[in-house]
N, C-alpha and C positions, 0 to 999 in steps of 0.2 A: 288250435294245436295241429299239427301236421300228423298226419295220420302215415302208420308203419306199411311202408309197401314190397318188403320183403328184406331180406337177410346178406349180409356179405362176412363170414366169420363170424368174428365176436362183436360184429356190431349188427343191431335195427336202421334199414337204410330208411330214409322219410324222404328219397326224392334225388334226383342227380340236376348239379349243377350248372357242369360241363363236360362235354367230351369233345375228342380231338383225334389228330391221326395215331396217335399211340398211346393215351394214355384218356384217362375220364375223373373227373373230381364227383366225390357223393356227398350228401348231407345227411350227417350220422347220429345217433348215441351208442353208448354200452347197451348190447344187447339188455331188452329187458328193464333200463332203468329211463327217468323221464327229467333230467336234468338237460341243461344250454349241450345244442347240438354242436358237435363238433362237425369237420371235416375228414375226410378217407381218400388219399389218391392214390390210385393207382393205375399199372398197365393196363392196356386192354390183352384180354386172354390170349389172340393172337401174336402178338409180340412178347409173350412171356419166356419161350424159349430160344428169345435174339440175343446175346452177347451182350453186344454192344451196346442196345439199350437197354437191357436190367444192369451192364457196368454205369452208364449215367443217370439210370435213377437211383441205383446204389449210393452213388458219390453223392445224388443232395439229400440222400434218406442222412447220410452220417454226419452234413453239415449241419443240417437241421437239426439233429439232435446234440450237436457243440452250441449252437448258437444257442446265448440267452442271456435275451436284452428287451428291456418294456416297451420298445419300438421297432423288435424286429418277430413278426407272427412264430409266435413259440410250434414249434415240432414235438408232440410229445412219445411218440414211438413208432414203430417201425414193426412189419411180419410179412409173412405172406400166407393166402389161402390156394390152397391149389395151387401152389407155381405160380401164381401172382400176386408180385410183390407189391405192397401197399406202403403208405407213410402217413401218418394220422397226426395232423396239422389243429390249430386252434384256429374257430371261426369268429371272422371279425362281419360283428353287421353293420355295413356301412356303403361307401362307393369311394369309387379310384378318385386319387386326386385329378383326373385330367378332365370328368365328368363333374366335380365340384366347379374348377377352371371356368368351364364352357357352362355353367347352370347359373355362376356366381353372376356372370354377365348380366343374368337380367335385374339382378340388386347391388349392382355398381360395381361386383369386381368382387375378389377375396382381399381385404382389408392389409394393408403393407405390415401390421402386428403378426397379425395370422399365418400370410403365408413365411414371412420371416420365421417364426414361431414354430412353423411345421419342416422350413428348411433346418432347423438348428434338431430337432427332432432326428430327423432323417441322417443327419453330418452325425449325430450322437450316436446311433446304431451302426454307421459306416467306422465311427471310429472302434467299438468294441471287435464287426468283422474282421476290421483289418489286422487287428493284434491278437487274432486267434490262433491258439496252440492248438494241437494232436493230446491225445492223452499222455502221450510221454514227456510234454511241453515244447514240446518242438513248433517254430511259428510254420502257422498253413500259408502264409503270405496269399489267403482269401481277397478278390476280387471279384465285386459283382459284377461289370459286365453290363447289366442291363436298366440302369436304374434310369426309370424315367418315371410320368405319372400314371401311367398303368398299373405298375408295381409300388405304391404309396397307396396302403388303403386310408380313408377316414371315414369312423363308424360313428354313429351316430350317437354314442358316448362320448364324441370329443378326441379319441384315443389316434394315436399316427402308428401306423406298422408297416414298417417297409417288407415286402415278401419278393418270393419268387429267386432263388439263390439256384436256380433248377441247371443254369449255365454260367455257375461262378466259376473262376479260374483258383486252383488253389494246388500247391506243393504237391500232395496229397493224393490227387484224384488219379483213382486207376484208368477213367478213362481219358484220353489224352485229345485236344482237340488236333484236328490234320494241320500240317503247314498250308498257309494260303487259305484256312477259311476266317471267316470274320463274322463275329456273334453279337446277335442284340440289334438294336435300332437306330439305323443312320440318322436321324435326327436328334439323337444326344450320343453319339459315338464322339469321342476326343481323337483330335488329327491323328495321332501316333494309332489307333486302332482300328482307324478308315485305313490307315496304310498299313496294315498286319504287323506292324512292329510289334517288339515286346511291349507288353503294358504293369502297371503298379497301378497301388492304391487312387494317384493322383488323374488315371481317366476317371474314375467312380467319381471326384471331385469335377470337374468338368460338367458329365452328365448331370449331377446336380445340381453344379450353375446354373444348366441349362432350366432346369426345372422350376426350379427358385424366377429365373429370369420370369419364365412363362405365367407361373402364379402371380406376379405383380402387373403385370400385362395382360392379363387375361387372354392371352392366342399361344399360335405356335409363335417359336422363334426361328427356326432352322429349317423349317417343313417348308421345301419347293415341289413344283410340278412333281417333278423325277425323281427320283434316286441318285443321278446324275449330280444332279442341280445343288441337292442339300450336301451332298459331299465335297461339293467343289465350295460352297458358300462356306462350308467347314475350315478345308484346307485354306484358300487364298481370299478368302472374304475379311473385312474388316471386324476386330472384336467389338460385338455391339454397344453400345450405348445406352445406359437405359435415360438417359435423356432424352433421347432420341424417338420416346416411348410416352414417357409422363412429365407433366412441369414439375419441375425444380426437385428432383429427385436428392437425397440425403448424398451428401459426399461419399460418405463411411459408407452406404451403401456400395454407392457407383465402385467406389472403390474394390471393395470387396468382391463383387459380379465380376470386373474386367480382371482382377486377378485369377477368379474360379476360371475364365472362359479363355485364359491364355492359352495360344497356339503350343509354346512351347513349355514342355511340364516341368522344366524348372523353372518357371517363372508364376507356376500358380501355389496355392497354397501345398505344402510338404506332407500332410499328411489335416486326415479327416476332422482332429480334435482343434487345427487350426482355425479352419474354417469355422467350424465348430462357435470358436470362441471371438471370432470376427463377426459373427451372427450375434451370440448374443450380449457381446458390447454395446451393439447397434441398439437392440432392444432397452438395455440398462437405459441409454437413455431417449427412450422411444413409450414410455411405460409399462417397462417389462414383459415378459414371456406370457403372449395370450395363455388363457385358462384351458381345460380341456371344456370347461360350461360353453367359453366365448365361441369354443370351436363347435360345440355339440350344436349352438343355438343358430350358426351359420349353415350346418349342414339340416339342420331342421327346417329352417326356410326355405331352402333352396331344395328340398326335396319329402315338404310334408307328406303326401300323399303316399310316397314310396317308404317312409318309414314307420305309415299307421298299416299298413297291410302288412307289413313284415316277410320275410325271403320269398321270394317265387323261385319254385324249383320245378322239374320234369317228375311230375308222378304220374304219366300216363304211359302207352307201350311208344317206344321212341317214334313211329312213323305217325305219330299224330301231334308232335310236341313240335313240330316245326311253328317257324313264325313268319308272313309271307307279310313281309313289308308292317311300317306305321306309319300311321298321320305325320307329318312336324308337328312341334308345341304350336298353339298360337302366339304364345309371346316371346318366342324364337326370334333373335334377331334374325335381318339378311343375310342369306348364306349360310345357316347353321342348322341344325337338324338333331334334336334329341331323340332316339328309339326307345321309345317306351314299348319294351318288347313282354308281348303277352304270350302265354305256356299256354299251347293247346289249342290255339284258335283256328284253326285251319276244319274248315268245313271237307269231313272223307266219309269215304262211306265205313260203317263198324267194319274192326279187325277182327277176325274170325281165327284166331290162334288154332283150334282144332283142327290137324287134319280131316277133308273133305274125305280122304277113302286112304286104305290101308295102304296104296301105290302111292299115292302123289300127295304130299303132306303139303299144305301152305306155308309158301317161302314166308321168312319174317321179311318185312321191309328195312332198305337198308336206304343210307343216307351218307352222301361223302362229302366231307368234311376237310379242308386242309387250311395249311400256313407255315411257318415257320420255323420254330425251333420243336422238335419233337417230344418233350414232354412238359411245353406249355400248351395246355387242355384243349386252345384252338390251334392247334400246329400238326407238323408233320406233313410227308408228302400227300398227295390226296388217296382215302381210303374207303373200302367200303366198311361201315362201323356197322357193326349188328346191334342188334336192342339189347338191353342192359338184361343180361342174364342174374336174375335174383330168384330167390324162394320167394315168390308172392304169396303172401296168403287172400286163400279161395274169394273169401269177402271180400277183401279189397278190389282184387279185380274184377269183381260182379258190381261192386255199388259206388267208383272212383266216380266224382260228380265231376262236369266238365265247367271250370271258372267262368262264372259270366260274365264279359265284359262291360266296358262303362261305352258311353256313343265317344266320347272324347277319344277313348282308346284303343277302339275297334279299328284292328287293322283290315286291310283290302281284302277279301273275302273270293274265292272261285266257288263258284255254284257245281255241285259233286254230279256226275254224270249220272244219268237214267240209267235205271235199273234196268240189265240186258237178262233175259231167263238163260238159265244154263242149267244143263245137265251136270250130276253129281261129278262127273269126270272133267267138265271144262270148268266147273265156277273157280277154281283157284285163278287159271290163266287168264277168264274173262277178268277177274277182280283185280289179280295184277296189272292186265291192260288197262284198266280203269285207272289204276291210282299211278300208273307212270303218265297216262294222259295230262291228269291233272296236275302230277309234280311240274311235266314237262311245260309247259303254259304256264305255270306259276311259277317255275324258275327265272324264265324268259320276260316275264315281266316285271318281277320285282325282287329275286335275290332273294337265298333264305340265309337267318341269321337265325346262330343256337345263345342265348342268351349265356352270359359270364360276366356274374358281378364285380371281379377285379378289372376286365381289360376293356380297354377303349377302344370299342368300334371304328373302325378305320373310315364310316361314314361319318362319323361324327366331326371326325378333325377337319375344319374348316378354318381357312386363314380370313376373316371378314375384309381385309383391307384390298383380296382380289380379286375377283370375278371366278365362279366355278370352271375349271375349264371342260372343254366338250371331251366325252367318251372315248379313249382312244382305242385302236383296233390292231387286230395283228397279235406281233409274236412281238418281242423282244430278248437283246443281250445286254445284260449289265456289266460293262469289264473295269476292272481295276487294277491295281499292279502297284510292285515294292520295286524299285521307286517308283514314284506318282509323273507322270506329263511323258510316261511312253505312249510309242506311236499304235497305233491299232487300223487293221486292214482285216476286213468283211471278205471271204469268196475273192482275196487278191485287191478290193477295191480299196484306198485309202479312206479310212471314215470319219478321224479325229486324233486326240490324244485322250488318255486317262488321268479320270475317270470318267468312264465317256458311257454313256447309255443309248443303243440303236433300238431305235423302237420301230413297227410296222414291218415285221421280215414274218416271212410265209413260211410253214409251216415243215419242217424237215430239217438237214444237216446243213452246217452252217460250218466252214474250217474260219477262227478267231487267231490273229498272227501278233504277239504284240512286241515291239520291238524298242530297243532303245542304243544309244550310243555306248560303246563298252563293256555291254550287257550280250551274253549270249539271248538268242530270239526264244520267245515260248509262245509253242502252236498249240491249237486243241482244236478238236471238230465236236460241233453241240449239235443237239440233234431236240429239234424245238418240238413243243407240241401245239394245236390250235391255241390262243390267246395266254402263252404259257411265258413267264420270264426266265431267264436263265442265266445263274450268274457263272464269269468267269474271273478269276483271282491271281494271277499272272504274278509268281515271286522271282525276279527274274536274277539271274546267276550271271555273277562278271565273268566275261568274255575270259577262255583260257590264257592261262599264263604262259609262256616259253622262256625258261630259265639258259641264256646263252653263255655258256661259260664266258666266254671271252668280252661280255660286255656286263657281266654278275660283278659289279664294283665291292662289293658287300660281302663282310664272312658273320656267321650265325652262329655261336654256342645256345643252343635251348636247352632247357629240361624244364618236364611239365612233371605235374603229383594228383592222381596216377601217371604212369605213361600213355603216349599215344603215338601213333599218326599224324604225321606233321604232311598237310596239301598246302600248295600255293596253287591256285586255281585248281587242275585236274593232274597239278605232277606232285606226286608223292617225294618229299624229304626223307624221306623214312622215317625210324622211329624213337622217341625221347628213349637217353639223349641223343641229341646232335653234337657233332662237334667240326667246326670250322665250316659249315657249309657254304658253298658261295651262293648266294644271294641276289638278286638287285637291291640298292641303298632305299630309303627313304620309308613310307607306310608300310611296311611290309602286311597284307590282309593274309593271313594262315586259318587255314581249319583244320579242327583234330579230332579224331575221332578215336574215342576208348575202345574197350576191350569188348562194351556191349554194344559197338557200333553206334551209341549214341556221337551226335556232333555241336561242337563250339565252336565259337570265333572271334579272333581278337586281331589286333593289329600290334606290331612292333616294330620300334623305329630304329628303323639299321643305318650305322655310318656308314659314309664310302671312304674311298681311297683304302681299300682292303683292310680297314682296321676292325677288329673283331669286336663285336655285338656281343654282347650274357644278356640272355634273359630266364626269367624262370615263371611260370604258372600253374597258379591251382584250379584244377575246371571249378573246385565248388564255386570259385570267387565267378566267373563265366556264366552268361545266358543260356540254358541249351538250347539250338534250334531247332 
C-alpha cells in the first residue's frame, strides 16, 4: 500500500502522477480513510489567480460533473484550497489505448472483436456527450475535440473510459476558444477542424474512425513526418482502405471506416449512436461484444508485469523523480520503443530542504516542463514547475525508501559529481552548480520524461513500415489558413502553399505573408525561439466589397431577429430593417453584428434586374464567428 506523503484539503495525497505547465494530477483518498484511491487535479498555485485559466478549468470541472456514462471517467466533485481550484476525478488503473496498440504487436495485434468492442464502447459514451443538457435542459451541443488513443483508458478490469473533456467545445463554456486556433491532435483532427471551420458532433466521429482504424492495424494511420504532411494526408489524401492493411477485411466493416473517415461530414455517419449501432451489427455477427474478462485477459498479457506492481507514482521531492532515458523492450519490434519509465532513478546527490543559514535558504529545484494544450498535465507553455508543496509528514520524509530497480529496467544512469567542501555560505550554490551540471549533461543526452499513465509518449509513436527519420534541427513555422492552398512567403521569399510547414529557420523574428486570390492578405511577424515551433493560423477575410450604385443590379428588403448590422465586406448597409437596398444580384455574403458586437454570416441570394429580394433571419438559427 502506498504510503501517505502529505496533505492537499480534504484529501491524503499518496504520490503525484503528473504535472505540466499549468496544472498537476495527484493520487488521492479521503483524508484519513484507506479505501481505492482516487484522482485530485488541479492548478498549479501559480496560475490560480489567471482568469483565463481557472475559466477553462471551470468549464471542464462543470462538464465533468454533467457527464455520467460507464465509459466516460466519472467526475465526482469539484472545490478549491487556497485559491486553487481542484476537480476530483475517478481512478481508472490501467493504460491508454495507443500503449495497448503498440504492446498488442508482440501477441499478434488487438483482436478485430476487441478493438471493435472498444470502438462501440467509446461511439456509446460519444453518443451520451453529445446529447447533453445544462441543468435547465438546454442541449450543451458538447464536442470533444480530442479523441484519440491517449484519452481511451483500458484498466485492467477490462473497463473502456474515454476522458479528458479538458478542451471540449460546448454551448455553455464561459471560456471561449480565439478565432484561428485549432485544438487537439492533427493526426485524428477531421478536415473541417484542420481548417478552423465550425465543427459538430460528426468530427468526434471521424477521430474515432481514426482510432478504431488504428486498433485493427496495430500503427498510426495519419501520423507523417510533419505536421505538414499529416494535415495534407488529411485534407487531399485518399479515404484509407482497410484492405489496403489486412487480407480480406469484413465488408460491413470497410464499409463502416470509409463512412466514419469521410472528407466531407455529411457523408459520415449523423450522429455517435449511429456509428454506434454500425459497430455493433458488425459484431452480432462476428460473435458478439468482447467481454470486459476478454479484454481484462488481453491487457494482462500485454502488460503483466506493470499490473502486478500496481501505480507508480512520484513520492519523492520532485528534483529527484526525474527519469533519464530507458532500455527498449527486447521484444520490441523494429522501430518501436516501449518506456518503461522508472520514479526516482536518477542518481543526485541528497536534497538538503533546510536552509544552509538564515540569509541564503536553498533554492528548491525546479524542472520545466511543456506541451500543448494547458490543462492537459504535460502541456502548456514551457514553465518552471516547483515541487509539489504538501504537508509532509516528518516520517515520511526521513524514511521515503528509493525503488529499486530490476537490470531489465534500469535506465542510463549519470555518476553524481564529487563532493566539492564548502563553506556554510557557498554549499547551496556549490550544490546547485552540481545538480544543473548533472541535469545539463543528462538532458543533452537522453531527454527527460515525467511519467503519465493516460498519455502516449510521443517517442513511442512509431510508424514500423518507415525508417526513423534523422533529428531535425533549427526553428520552425507551422502555417495554416481558412481557405486551405493559400500562398505563403517567409521574410518576402515564396515558400509554398497551405498548409505548409518551414522547418530549419534560425532563431528570431520571422514576418509570415499569406495570401490568397479574393481574400484580403494576413501578415504576422513570429518571433522564434532556439528549436522552438510556432504555429500561425491565417482566417483569411474576402477581399473588400465596393457597392457601385450604378452597376448594384439587386434591391434588398432584410430583417433580422434581433436587429443588426448589416456589412457586405467592410461597407455597412446599416441597420435591420433594410429596405430597398441596392445590392449586386447573386450570393450575396453579409455579416451582422448584434447589439453585443457579437458576429454572423450567411449569404442571400439576390435577383437582378432591380427586382426586390425579402429576406428574413434569426442569428439563433446562424454559426457565430
Amino acid at each position: 500500500m502506498l504510503p501517505v506523503i502529505g496533505t492537499f484539503g480534504p484529501y491524503d495525497v499518496l504520490g503525484r502522477l503528473a504535472v505540466g505547465g499549468m496544472a498537476e494530477v495527484l493520487l488521492a483518498r479521503p483524508r484519513g480513510t484507506s479505501g481505492r484511491p482516487l484522482v485530485v487535479k488541479k492548478i498549479l498555485s501559480h496560475f490560480a489567480d489567471d482568469d483565463d485559466f481557472r475559466a477553462m478549468f471551470e468549464d471542464e470541472a462543470k462538464l465533468g460533473l454533467l457527464l455520467d456514462h460507464p465509459n466516460i471517467v466519472r467526475c465526482s466533485d469539484r472545490g478549491a484550497v487556497d485559491g486553487q481550484p481542484y476537480l476530483e476525478m475517478e481512478w481508472v488503473d490501467g493504460v491508454p489505448l495507443g500503449r495497448l496498440i503498440r504492446r498488442a504487436r508482440d501477441f499478434g495485434g488487438v483482436p478485430d472483436r476487441l478493438a471493435v468492442t472498444i470502438g462501440a464502447k467509446v461511439a456509446d459514451a460519444l453518443a451520451h456527450a453529445h446529447q447533453l443538457v445544462d441543468e435547465d435542459g438546454r442541449p450543451l451541443n458538447l464536442v470533444h475535440r480530442d479523441i484519440s488513443p491517449h484519452n481511451v483508458m483500458i484498466s485492467y478490469d477490462g473497463e473502456v473510459k474515454l476522458l479528458d473533456f479538458g478542451i471540449a467545445k460546448a454551448e455553455a463554456r464561459q471560456h471561449e476558444t480565439r478565432a484561428g486556433v485549432v485544438k487537439g491532435k492533427f493526426a485524428y483532427m477531421a478536415p473541417e477542424q484542420i481548417r478552423a471551420e465550425s465543427i459538430d458532433a460528426r468530427a468526434d466521429l471521424f477521430a474515432l474512425g481514426v482510432v478504431l482504424f488504428e486498433s485493427l492495424i496495430g500503427k498510426s494511420l495519419y501520423r507523417r513526418e510533419t505536421d505538414a504532411e499529416t494535415m495534407n494526408d488529411i485534407l487531399d489524401g485518399a479515404v484509407p482502405m482497410l484492405s489496403g492493411y489486412v487480407d480480406a477485411p469484413s465488408r460491413e466493416l470497410e464499409a463502416a471506416l470509409r463512412k466514419a473517415l469521410a472528407k466531407d461530414a455529411r457523408e459520415r455517419f449523423q450522429s455517435a449512436a449511429a456509428f454506434r449501432d454500425a459497430l455493433l451489427s458488425w459484431l452480432r455477427g462476428h460473435g458478439g461484444p468482447a467481454s470486459a474478462r476478454e479484454i481484462s485477459e488481453l491487457v494482462a498479457r500485454c502488460f503483466a508485469a506493470e499490473a502486478e506492481r500496481g501505480p507508480r507514482v512520484d513520492t519523492m521531492p520532485f528534483g529527484q523523480s526525474v527519469v533519464l532515458g530507458a532500455p527498449p523492450r527486447p521484444s520490441a519490434p523494429s522501430g518501436t520503443r516501449e518506456l518503461d519509465l522508472e520514479i526516482g532513478e536518477l542518481d543526485l546527490p541528497p536534497i538538503d530542504l533546510a536552509p544552509r543559514s538564515s540569509h541564503r535558504p536553498t533554492a528548491a529545484p525546479k524542472i520545466t516542463v511543456s506541451s500543448g494544450d494547458p490543462f492537459d498535465p504535460l502541456a502548456g507553455p514551457p514553465l518552471d514547475v516547483a515541487p509539489l508543496k504538501l504537508d509532509t509528514p516528518a516520517a515520511v520524509r526521513a524514511s521515503t525508501p528509493r525503488p529499486a530497480p530490476t537490470p531489465a529496467s534500469r535506465p542510463a544512469r549519470v555518476a553524481p559529481p564529487r563532493p566539492v567542501p564548502s563553506t556554510s555560505s557557498g554549499g547551496s550554490r556549490t550544490w546547485l552548480v552540481a545538480l544543473s551540471v548533472v541535469a545539463v549533461l543528462a538532458l543533452g543526452a537522453v531527454g527527460v520524461f515525467v511519467w503519465k499513465p493516460w498519455a502516449e509518449p510521443a517517442a513511442e509513436v512509431d510508424d514500423t513500415s518507415r525508417a526513423t527519420p534523422l533529428p531535425r534541427t533549427g526553428s520552425a513555422i507551422l502555417v495554416t489558413s481558412l481557405p486551405a492552398g493559400a500562398q505563403v512567403t517567409l521574410d518576402g521569399e515564396p515558400r509554398g502553399s497551405t498548409p505548409l510547414e518551414i522547418p530549419g529557420l534560425a532563431p528570431g523574428e520571422h514576418v509570415v505573408v499569406v495570401s490568397a486570390e479574393g481574400f484580403d492578405p494576413h501578415e504576422q511577424t513570429i518571433t522564434l525561439g532556439a528549436g522552438a515551433t510556432e504555429t500561425v493560423m491565417a482566417r483569411l477575410e474576402e477581399a473588400a466589397t465596393v457597392i457601385d450604385p450604378e452597376t448594384a443590379d439587386g434591391s434588398l428588403t432584410f430583417e433580422t431577429d434581433p436587429p443588426t448590422e448589416v456589412f457586405v465586406g467592410r461597407v455597412s448597409l446599416g441597420r435591420t430593417p433594410l429596405r430597398r437596398v441596392q445590392v449586386p444580384s447573386g450570393a450575396l455574403r453579409v455579416e451582422l453584428v448584434d447589439a453585443d458586437g457579437l458576429r454572423y454570416r450567411t449569404r442571400i441570394p439576390v435577383r437582378g434586374g432591380g427586382e426586390e429580394t425579402r429576406a428574413f433571419v434569426r442569428l439563433a438559427d446562424l454559426e457565430r464567428q
